[in-house]
N, C-alpha and C positions, 0 to 999 in steps of 0.2 A: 231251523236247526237249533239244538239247544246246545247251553253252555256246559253240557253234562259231554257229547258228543266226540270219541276219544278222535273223528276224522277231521278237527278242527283245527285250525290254523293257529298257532299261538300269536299273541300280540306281540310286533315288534321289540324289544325294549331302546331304551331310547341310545345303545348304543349299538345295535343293530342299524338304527336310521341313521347314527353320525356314520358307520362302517359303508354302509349302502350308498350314502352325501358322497361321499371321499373315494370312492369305485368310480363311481358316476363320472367324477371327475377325471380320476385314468382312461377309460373306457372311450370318455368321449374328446381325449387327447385336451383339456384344458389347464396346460402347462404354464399359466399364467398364476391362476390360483396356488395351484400345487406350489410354482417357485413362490407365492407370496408366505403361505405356511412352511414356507422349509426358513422365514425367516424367524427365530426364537421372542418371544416376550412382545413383540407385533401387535400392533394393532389394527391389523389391514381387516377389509372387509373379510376376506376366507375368513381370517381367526375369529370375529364375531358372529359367524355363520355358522365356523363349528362350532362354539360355545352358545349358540343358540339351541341346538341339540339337549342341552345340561338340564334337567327337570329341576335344577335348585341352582339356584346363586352359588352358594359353595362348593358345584359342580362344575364351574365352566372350568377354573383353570388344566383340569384334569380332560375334558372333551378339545381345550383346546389343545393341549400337549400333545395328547395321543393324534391330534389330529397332523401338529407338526412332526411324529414321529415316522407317522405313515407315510408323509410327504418324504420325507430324507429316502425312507426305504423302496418308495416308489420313482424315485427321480429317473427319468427319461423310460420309464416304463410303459410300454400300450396295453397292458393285461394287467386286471388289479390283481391280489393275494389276500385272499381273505385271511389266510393263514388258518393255524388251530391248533389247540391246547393253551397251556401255560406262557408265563415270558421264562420259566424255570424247563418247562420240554424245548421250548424254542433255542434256550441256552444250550441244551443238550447236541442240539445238531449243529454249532460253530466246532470248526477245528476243521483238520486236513483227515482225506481218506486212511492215516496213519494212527491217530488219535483225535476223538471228538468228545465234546462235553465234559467228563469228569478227568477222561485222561488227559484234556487238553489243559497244560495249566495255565495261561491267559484266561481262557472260558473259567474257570474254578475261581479264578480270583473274583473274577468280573460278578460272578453269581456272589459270593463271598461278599463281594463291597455292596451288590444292590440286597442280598437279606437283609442287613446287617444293621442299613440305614432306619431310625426312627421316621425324618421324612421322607418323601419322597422323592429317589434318585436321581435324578431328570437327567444330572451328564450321564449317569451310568446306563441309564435308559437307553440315553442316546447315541452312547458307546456300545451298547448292545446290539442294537438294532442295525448300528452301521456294519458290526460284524457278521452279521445274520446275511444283509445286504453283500457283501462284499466274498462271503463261503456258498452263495446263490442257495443259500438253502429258505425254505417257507420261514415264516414270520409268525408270534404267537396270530393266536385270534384277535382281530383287533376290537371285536365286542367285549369280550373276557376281557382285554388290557385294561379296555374303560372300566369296567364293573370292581375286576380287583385292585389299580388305583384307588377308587373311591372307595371301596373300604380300606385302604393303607394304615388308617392307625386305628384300628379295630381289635380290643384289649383281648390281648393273646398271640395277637400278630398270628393270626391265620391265613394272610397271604404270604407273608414271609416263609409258614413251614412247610405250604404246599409247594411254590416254587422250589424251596431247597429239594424238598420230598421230587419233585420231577423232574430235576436237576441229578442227582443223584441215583435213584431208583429207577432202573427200565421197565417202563411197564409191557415192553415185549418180553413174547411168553413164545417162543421156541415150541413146532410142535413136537412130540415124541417121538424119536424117530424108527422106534420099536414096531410102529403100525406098518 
């Protein structure tokens, strides 16, 4: 088969394989792991497991976090969440069947403090997630979490305006109802 061949399988990227690591681990009920990454700044064997994931040195701290984030959001879970989209759409669906995402102003602020930050937000991160967890709503992608992390200070802050941007902006599109 060539590498031209549009029925090809794309290559992993390497946070695909930490996403795929950390399922593996829900799936197959290994609540020991999972409770060792729900512990912060750790250096237990998970956390060097997921940071083995990292394609660069300067990538672990970020495979590891995300790895401790997914842990929190997964706690006592038998089915993993790959999630999908943004941590900025994912923001969108915290809040009560009354108000969610923009109208909710918890969620507003919470999205507010993580654009907002030059580093990276890790309680706010972790503050999110828990809310995510806690409104039983999907969780962003945790591939995407890793990727846009590592670019977090990338000049122009282009994950900061996408997040607000789908935070903010629905990109549900209502159909006509003229038809």
């Amino acid at each position: 088969m060539s590498s031209t061949d549009s029925s090809s399988v794309p290559e992993p990227t390497p946070g695909d394989r930490l996403t795929g690591w950390l399922a593996g681990l829900v799936r197959s009920r290994d609540y020991g792991q999972l409770a060792a990454l729900r512990r912060p700044r750790a250096l237990t064997t998970s956390h060097i497991l997921a940071s083995a994931y990292a394609p660069t040195e300067a990538q672990r701290e970020v495979f590891e976090q995300v790895a401790f984030l997914f842990a929190v959001y997964h706690r006592g879970a038998s089915q993993p969440s790959y999630g999908f989209g943004s941590l900025g759409a994912a923001a969108r669906r915290i809040g009560s069947p009354a108000a969610r995402g923009p109208k909710d102003p918890g969620a507003s602020r919470l999205v507010d403090r993580l654009v907002s930050s030059r580093r990276i937000p890790w309680r706010h991160l972790q503050h999110a997630v828990e809310r995510l967890r806690a409104c039983d709503v999907p969780p962003p992608a945790w591939s995407r979490l890793v990727d846009d992390l590592t670019a977090w200070g990338e000049r122009g802050r282009p994950v900061h305006r996408q997040w607000a941007h789908d935070f903010h902006i629905s990109t549900y599109t209502p159909k006509d109802s003229s038809q």
